[in-house]
Phi, psi and omega in degrees: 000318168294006180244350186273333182283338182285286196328296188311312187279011193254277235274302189306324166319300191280358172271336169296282182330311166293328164273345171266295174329328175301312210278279183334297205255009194066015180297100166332288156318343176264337168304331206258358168261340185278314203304329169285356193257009144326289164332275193317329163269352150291346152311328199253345194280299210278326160317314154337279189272011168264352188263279180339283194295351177281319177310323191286339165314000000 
C-alpha cells in the first residue's frame, strides 16, 4: 500500500505542475501531460480504494 500511496503522490505532483504551467504560461504540451497524469491517477485512486476497503475487512 505504500508504493501505491508514493505512485499517487509522484503523479498528483506531476499533474500540479503541468497544470499549472498550462494555466500560467499557456503551455499546451504541458496540458497535454497534465491530462495523462490525470488518467493515470485515476487508476491508481481506484486501486487505492480497492486496496484500502480489502484491509479494512
Amino acid at each position: 500500500m505504500k508504493d501505491l500511496l508514493t505512485k499517487i503522490k509522484g503523479e498528483i505532483a506531476a499533474f500540479s505542475e503541468n497544470a499549472d504551467k498550462q494555466v500560467e504560461n499557456g503551455n499546451k504540451a504541458a496540458g497535454t501531460r497534465a491530462r495523462k497524469a490525470s488518467l493515470e491517477l485515476e487508476k491508481l485512486l481506484k486501486e487505492f480504494r480497492k486496496v484500502s476497503i480489502e484491509a479494512a475487512k
